[in-house]
N, C-alpha and C positions, 0 to 999 in steps of 0.2 A: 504493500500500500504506500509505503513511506515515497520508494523509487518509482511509482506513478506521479507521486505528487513533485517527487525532486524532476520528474522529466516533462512534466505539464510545466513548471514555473520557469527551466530551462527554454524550453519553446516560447512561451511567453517572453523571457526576458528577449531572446533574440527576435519574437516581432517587433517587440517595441524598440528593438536597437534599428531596425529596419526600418520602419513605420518613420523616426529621427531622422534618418539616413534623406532618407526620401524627399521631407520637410525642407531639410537644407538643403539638398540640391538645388529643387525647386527655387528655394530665395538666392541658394549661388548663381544661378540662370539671371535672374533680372538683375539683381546689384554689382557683378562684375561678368557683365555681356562680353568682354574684352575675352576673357580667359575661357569661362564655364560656360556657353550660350550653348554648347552642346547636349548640357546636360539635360533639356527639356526633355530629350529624346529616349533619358537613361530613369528621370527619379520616378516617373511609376512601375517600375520594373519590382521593388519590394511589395508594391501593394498589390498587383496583380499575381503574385507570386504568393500569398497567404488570403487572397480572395479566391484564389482558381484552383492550386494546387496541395496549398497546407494549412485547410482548416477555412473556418468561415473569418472575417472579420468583422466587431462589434460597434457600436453606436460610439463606445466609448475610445475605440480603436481612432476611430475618426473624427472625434473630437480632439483625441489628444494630438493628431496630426495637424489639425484644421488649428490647436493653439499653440503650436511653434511655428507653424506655418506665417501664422496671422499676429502674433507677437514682433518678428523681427519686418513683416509687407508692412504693419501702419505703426510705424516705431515713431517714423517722421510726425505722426496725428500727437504723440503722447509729448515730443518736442515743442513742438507748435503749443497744446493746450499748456504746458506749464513755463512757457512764455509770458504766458497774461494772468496763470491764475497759481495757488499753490502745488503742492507735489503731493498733498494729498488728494485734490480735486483732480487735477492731472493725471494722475494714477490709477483715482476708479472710474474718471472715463474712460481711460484706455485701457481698461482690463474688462467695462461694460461691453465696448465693441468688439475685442477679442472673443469673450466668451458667444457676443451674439454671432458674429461669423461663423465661428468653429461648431458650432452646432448646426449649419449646414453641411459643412464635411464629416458631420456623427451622419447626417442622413443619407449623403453619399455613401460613405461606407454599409449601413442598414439596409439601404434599397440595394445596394448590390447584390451584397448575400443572399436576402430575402427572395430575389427574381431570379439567382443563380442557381438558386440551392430546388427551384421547381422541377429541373429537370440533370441527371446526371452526366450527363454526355459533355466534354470537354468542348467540343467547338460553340455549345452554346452557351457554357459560364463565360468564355471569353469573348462572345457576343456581346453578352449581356453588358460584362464589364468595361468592354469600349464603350457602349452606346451611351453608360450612367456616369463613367468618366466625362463623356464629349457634355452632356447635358449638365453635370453638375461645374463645368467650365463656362460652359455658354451661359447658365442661370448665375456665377459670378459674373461676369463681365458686363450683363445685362440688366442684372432685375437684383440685386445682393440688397441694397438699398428701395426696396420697392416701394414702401411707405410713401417714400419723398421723390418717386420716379425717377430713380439713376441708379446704376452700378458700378464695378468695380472696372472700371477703364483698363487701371493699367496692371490688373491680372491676364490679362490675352497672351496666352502660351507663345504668340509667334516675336511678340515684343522683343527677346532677347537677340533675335535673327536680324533685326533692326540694322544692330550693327556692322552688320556682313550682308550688306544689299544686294550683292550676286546671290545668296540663298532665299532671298524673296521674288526673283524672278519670273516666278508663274502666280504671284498673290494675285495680280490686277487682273488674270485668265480664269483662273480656278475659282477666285474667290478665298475667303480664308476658313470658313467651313472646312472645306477640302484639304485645306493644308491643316488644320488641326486635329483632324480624324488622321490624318497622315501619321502625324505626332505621334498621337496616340496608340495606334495600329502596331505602330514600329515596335513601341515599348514592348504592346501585349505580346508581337511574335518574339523577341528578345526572350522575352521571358520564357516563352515554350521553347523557345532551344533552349539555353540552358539548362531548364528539369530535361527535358526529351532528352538529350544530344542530340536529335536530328537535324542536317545541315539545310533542309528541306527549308523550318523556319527560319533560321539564320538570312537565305534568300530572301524568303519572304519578306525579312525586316527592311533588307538593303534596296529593293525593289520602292520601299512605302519613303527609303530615305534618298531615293533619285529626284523627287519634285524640287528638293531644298538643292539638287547639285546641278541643274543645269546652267544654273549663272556663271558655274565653273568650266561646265564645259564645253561652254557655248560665249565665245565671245561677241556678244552686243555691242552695236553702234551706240557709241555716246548720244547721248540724250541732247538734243538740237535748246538752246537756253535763250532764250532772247534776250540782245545784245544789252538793253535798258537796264538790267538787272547786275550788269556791271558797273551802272550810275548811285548804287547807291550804298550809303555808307551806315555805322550802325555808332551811336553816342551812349555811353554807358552811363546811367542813372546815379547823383549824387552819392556817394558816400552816407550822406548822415544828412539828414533836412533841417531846418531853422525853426520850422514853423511859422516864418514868415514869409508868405506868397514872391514878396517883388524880390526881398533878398537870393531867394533859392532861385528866381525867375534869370536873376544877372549871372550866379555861379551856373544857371544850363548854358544861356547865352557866350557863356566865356567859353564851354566845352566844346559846345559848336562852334567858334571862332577857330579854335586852334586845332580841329578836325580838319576844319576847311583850309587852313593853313597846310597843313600836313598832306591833306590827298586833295588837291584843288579842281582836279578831273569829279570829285563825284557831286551829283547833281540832286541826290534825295536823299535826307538823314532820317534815320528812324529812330525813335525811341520805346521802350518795352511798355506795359503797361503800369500803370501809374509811374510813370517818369516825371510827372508832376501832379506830387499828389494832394491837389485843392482843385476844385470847381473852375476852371479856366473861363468860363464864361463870365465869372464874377470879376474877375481881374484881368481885364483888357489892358491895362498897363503893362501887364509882362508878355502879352504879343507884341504890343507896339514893339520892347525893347529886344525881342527876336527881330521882328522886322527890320525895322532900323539899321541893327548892325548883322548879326551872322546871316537873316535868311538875305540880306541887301542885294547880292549877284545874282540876284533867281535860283533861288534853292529854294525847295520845297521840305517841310520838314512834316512828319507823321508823329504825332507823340500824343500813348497813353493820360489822359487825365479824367477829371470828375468831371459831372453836370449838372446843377441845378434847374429844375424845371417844375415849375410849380410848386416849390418843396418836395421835390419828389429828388433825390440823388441817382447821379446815373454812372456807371462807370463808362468810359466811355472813350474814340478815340477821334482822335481831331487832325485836317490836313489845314496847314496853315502854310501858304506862301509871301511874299513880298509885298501883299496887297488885300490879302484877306485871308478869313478864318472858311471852308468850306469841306463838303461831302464829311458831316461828321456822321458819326456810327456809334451808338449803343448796343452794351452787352446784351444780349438774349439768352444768355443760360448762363443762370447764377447759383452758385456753391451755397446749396443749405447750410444755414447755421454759420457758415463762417461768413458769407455775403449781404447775407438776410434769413430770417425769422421765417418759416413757412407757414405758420399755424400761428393762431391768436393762445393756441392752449400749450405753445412754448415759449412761450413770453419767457417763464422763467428761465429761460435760458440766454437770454439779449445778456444779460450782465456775467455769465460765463464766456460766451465767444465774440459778442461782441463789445463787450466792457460797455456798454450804454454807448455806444456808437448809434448812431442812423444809418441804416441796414440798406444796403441799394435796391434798385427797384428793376426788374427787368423791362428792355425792350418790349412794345408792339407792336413796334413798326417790321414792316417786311423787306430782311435782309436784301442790301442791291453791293454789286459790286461799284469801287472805288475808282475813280481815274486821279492818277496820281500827277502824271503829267501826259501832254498828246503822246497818245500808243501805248500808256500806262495804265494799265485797267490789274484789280488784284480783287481778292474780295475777300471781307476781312474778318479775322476772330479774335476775339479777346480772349485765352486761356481756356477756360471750361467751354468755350464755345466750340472750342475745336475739338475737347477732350471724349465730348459727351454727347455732342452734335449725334444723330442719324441719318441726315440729308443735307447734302449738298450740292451748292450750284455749282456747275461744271460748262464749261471748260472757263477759269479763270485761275492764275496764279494765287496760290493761298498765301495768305497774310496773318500770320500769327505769332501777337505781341502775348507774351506772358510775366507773369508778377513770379519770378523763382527764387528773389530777395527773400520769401519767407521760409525756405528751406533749412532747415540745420544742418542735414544729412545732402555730402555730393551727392551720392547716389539717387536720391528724389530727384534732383536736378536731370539727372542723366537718363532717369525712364521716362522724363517728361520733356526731353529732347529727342529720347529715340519714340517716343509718340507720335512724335512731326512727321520724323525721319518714314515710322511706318506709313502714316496717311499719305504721304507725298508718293511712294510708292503704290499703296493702291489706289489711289486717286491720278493715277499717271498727271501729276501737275507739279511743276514748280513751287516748293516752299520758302516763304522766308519766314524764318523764326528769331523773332528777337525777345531775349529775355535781359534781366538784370546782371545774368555774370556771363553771358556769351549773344553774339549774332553770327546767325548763320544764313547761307541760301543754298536750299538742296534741290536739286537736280531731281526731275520728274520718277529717272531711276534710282534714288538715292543718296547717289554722291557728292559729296558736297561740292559746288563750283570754285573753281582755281581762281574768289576774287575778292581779298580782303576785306573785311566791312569795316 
């Protein structure tokens, strides 16, 4: 009896070394895409392997996956909230959201088993466990957050492949369904070779892992970039603000001066979002003194700021040349709780996330693309706009300014640059991405263009 029980806790302990194993890969995939991007293909290989072949796994199997999982994906949320408020507040929000995710990966795990275990036949637990794997991915990325209609963006398994633009080659054809049943597929045959030995699967994996290698072995024409897109430059957002509008207005003005000193060929400066963060319509005085001196040679400048409109706050982004303020654009998809208040019956929550701020208000107006200058046309998102978006207008260059100044974690930075980097690829269009600690302009397939911002 005793060596029943010492060989069941033996088992157990090594699911759960497995179960860990898996977890971190997972989060090694998106926080250093450089090295481990491969690993999407490798970390469900442990759970498909004590779902299929040793033993069922439980509710609680998958919760405890789903909160190592989910502890180190929103580290960056428990940063952020104990920014504003204490470390105890900070704490048990972010162990409230930890627990409430991971308890959708007790149900992945639960459904698995449960529809596995209906029939005994090996090709249809491994059915099964692709199909609840793809779904309980797709139900992240999509609906994780359904209360408040969004989900978890930047969980999308193909993200870490971002940064190896040759293995996204077929996203814009396939779609990303396709490439994520791929994913997936891979792992589950990996897995049956190694229990089987047979080399039969092993094929089979290498077959599901040919969509990610044709960029490799298929050299594509460089992606055709229109030449405007070399006019423009990217001004990186003060240091530290004043709190007073005209002072901070003269320190942008200077940064722009000695840009246009420096690259005097470029013709449109951009700035991220809240690159000036007060109501610019209230303070015409600090266009005037853009005007004036830096935008003076016909420069047009694009910079993130606020809007007042009937008491209503807008975030919002503004094109100002030599002679006027025009084509401006408000946010349409604003970040619960940290942007605004969804409910009148969270109120109690305004002085957690937004410290008694005044919470912005979204767009109603319907999205148009931007003319930047003649032949300039872009169409434009402010950060979650682009994150969260479903529909977009097409064919226009995408234009997305983002607030990354509130990051702690690089890594946060860098899954929400390879975000761009993905959309630009399957959106076969032109991106420029500018945030607070980088500007970029990526190439319809990817790669970034060879032209300093």
């Amino acid at each position: 009896m005793r060596k029943k029980i010492t060989k069941r806790s033996e088992s157990n302990y090594m699911k759960y070394i497995g179960i860990c194993i898996s977890a971190l890969a997972c989060n090694s995939a998106f926080a250093y895409p450089t090295l481990f991007f491969w690993q999407i293909f490798l970390f469900l290989i442990p759970i498909f392997y004590y779902g299929v072949y040793a033993g069922s796994l439980t509710f609680l199997d998958g919760f405890f996956w789903g909160f190592i999982y989910n502890t180190i994906h929103f580290l960056e949320f428990f940063f952020l909230l104990k920014k504003y408020n204490s470390l105890i507040v900070a704490a048990g929000c972010f162990f409230c959201l930890v627990v409430y995710s991971s308890v959708y990966a007790g149900g992945w795990f639960c459904i698995g088993t449960f529809v596995s275990s209906r029939h005994h036949a090996q090709w249809y637990k491994r059915f099964i466990w692709i199909m609840v794997s793809w779904f309980y991915f797709f139900f992240i990325q999509f609906y994780l957050f359904w209360m408040i209609g969004m989900g978890d963006c930047f969980a999308n398994l193909l993200l870490p492949c971002a940064h190896y633009p040759s293995t996204l080659r077929l996203l814009p054809i396939v779609g990303s369904t396709v490439l994520v049943l791929s994913v997936i597929i891979c792992a589950q045959l990996l897995t049956a070779a190694l229990v089987t030995k047979k080399i039969s699967f092993l094929w089979g994996a290498l077959c599901f892992v040919i969509p990610f290698c044709v960029g490799l072995m298929y050299q594509y024409p460089a992606a055709s970039v229109p030449q405007w897109l070399h006019t423009i430059g990217y001004v990186a957002p003060l240091a530290n603000y004043t709190g007073y509008p005209l002072d901070d207005a003269q320190e942008i003005n200077h940064k722009i001066m000695q840009f246009l000193y420096e690259h005097p060929h470029k013709k449109i400066v951009i700035m991220p979002e809240e690159g000036y963060p007060y109501p610019l319509n209230t303070v015409p005085e600090a266009v005037v003194i853009w005007q004036q001196n830096g935008l003076a040679s016909g420069v047009t400048l694009l910079i993130g700021a606020h809007k007042v409109d009937r008491e209503k706050l807008f975030n919002s982004l503004y094109r100002i040349d030599d002679t006027n303020i025009s084509a401006l654009y408000d946010k349409s998809f604003l970040v619960p709780l940290y942007e605004y208040i969804p409910s009148p019956s969270l109120n109690w929550a305004r002085k957690l996330f937004l410290k008694d701020k005044q919470g912005f208000c979204a767009s109603d107006r319907q999205q148009t693309p931007i003319a930047i200058t003649d032949g300039c046309v872009v169409m434009p998102y402010i950060c979650s706009d682009l994150y969260f978006s479903t529909q977009y207008k097409l064919p226009n260059t995408l234009l997305c300014i983002v607030n990354d100044g509130w990051c702690y974690l690089p890594e946060m930075r860098h899954i929400m640059y390879l975000f761009a980097r993905y959309r630009a690829i399957e959106l076969r269009q032109p991106c420029i991405y500018i945030g607070h600690h980088r500007g970029l302009i990526i190439a319809s397939d990817g790669s970034l263009l060879d032209c300093a911002l």
